[in-house]
C-alpha positions in Angstrom: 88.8 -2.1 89.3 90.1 -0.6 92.3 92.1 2.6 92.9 94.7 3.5 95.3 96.9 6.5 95.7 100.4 6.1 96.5 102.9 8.7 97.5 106.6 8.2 96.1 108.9 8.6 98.8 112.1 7.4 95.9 112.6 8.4 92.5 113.1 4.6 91.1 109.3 4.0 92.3 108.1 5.8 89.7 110.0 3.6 86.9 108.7 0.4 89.1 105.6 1.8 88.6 105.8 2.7 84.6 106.9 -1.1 84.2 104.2 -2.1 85.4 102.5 -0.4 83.2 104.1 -1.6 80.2 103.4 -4.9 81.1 99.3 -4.0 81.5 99.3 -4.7 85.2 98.4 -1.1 86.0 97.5 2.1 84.7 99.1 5.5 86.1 97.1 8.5 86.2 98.8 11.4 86.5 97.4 14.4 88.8 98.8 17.9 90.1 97.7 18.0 93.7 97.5 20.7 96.1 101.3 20.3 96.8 102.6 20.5 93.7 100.7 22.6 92.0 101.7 26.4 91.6 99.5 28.5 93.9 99.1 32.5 93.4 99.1 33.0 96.9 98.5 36.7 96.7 96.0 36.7 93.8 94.1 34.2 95.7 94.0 35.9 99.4 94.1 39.6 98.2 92.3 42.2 100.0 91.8 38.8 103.0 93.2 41.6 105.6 92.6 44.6 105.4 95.7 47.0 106.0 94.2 47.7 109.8 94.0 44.1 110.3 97.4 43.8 109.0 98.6 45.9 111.4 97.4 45.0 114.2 98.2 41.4 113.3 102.1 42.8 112.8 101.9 44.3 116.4 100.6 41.4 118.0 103.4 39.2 116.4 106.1 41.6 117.5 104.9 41.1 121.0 104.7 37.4 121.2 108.3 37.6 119.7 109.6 40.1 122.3 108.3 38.0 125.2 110.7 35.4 124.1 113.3 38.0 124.6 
């Protein structure tokens, strides 16, 4: 058996696709990937910068934003 992974760029695929698999050609696995699953961006980066950091980050992007002024 061999696997692929294919990325649906049209909705009908997907029903191509579940033919298919009532017809025992293939079977579908279904899988959250990094793109689609729900990420707690804050719970997961908290306390990455510390509020110094932060602002010297903030600083830095004000002046790369004013020298396209």
């Amino acid at each position: 058996m061999q696997s692929v992974t294919v990325d649906l760029i049209n909705a009908d695929a997907l029903k191509l696709l579940q033919d298919l698999e009532a017809l025992h050609l293939i079977r579908l696995r279904y899988s959250q990937d990094a793109d689609t699953a729900k990420v707690n961006w804050e719970v997961k980066y908290k306390g990455a910068l510390t509020s110094q950091k932060l602002n010297e980050v903030n600083a830095q992007l004000a002046e790369l934003r004013n020298e396209w002024d």
